[in-house]
C-alpha positions in Angstrom: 0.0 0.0 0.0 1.3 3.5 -0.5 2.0 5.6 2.5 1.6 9.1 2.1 3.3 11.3 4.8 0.5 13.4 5.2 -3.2 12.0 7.2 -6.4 12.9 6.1 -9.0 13.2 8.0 -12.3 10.7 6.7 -15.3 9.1 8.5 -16.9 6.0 8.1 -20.2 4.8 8.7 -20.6 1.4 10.9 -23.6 -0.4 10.8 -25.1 -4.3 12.1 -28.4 -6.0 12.2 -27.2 -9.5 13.3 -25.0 -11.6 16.1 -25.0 -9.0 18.6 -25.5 -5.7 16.5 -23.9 -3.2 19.1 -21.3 -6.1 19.8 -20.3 -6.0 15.6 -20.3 -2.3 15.3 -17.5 -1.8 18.7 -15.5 -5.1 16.5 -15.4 -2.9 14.0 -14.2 0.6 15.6 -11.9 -1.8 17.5 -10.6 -3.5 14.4 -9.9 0.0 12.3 -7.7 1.6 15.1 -5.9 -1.9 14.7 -4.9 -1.1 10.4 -1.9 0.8 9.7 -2.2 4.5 8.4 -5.2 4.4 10.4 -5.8 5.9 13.4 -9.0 6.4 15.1 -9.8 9.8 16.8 -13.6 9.9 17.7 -16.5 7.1 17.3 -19.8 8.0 17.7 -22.6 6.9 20.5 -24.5 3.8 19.2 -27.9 4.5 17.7 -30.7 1.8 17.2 -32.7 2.3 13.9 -35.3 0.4 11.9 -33.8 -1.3 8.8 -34.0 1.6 5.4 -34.9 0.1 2.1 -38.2 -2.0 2.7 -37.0 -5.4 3.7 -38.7 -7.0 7.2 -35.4 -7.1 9.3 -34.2 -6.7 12.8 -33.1 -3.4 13.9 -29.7 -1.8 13.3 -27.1 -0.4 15.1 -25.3 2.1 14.1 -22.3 4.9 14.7 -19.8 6.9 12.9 -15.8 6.7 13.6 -13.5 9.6 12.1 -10.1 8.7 11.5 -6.8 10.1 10.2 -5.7 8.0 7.5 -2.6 8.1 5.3 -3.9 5.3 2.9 -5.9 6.7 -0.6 -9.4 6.4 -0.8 -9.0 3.2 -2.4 -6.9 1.5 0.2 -9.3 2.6 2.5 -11.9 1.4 0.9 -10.3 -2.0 0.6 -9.9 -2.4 4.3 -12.8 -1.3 4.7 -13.7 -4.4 3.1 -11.0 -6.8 5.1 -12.8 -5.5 8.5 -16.1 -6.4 6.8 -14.7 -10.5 5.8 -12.8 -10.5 9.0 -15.8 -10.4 10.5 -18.1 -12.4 8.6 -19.7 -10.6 6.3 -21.1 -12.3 3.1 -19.9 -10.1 -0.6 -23.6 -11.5 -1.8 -25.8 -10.0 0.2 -29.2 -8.4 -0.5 -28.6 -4.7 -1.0 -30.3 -3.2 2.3 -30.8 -6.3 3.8 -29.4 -8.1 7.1 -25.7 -7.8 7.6 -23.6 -8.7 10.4 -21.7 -5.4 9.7 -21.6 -2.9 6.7 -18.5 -0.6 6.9 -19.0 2.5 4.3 -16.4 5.5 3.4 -18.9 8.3 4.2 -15.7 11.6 3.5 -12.1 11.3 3.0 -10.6 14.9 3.4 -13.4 16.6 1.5 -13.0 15.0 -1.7 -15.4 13.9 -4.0 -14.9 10.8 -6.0 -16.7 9.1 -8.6 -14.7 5.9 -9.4 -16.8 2.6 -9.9 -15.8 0.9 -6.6 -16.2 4.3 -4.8 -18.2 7.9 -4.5 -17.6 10.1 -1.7 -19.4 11.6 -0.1 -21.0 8.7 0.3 -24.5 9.1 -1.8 -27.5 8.8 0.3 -25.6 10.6 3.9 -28.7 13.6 3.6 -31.6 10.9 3.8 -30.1 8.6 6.0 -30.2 9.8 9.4 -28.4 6.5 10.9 -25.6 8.6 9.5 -26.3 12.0 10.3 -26.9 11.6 13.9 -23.8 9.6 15.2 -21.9 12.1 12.1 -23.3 15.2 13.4 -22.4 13.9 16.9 -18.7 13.9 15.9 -18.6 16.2 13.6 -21.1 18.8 13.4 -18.6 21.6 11.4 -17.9 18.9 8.7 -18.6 20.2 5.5 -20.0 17.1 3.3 -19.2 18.3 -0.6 -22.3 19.0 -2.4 -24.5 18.9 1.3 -22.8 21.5 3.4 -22.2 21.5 7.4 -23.1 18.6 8.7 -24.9 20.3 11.7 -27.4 22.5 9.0 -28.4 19.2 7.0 -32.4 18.5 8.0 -32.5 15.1 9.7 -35.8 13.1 9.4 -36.6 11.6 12.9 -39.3 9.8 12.0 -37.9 7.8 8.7 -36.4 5.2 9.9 -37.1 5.9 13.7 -34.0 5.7 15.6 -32.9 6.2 19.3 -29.4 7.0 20.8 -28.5 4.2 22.8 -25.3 3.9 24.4 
């Protein structure tokens, strides 16, 4: 992997519906501050939120991390994916169904990228209020390209419900 000298600040979105969902999501924060050119600087609270995309499900849990990374987007993204196998997660999944844990690049540095394996901002962050919660919670200055300040996007409440919970 390259190394660049300089970190970059990006946040990702962590997210499980199944084996212990709030046990997954801490594996996961656990397991990025554990990848070189990564370091971990603030995770989110946990938030509980009905499954998005119209599939009966259990409930998520959900948070945020913000690193400092040296790696590119693309090595990121890649072990992003390594965290995700590490711990058990299936590459043919239903898209917005049940997953022991979902790991997604939400920023990197505020870039935007629009590669086939990758867009940043992540699409979807201003509807998705499992993400701007535990995001706004970290990092309510952020500016998301193309969305703003973090803290002045409108969250939704109500769609899906969620609740902080640890």
């Amino acid at each position: 992997m390259t190394r660049s000298a300089h970190w970059y600040p990006a946040y990702i979105g962590i997210g499980s519906n199944l084996q212990g969902p709030g046990r997954q999501v801490q594996a996961a924060a656990d397991l990025l501050g554990e990848q070189d050119g990564l370091r971990v600087e603030a995770t989110s609270s946990l938030y509980r939120s009905t499954a998005f995309g119209g599939i009966e499900q259990p409930d998520f849990v959900n948070a945020v991390a913000g690193v400092l990374t040296t790696l590119t987007p693309l090595e990121l993204l890649a072990q992003l994916k390594v965290i995700e196998n590490r711990q058990g997660r299936e590459g043919d999944e239903v898209r917005w169904g049940p997953r022991v844990i979902d790991l997604d690049l939400l920023v990197y540095s505020g870039q935007t990228i629009d590669e086939p394996t990758l867009t940043v901002p992540h699409p979807g962050i201003g509807e998705r209020n499992f993400v701007l919660l535990p995001l706004g919670e970290i990092a309510p200055d952020l500016v998301v390209p193309g969305l703003g300040r973090v803290a002045s996007i409108p969250v939704n409440m109500d769609e899906p419900s969620i609740s902080r919970i640890a």
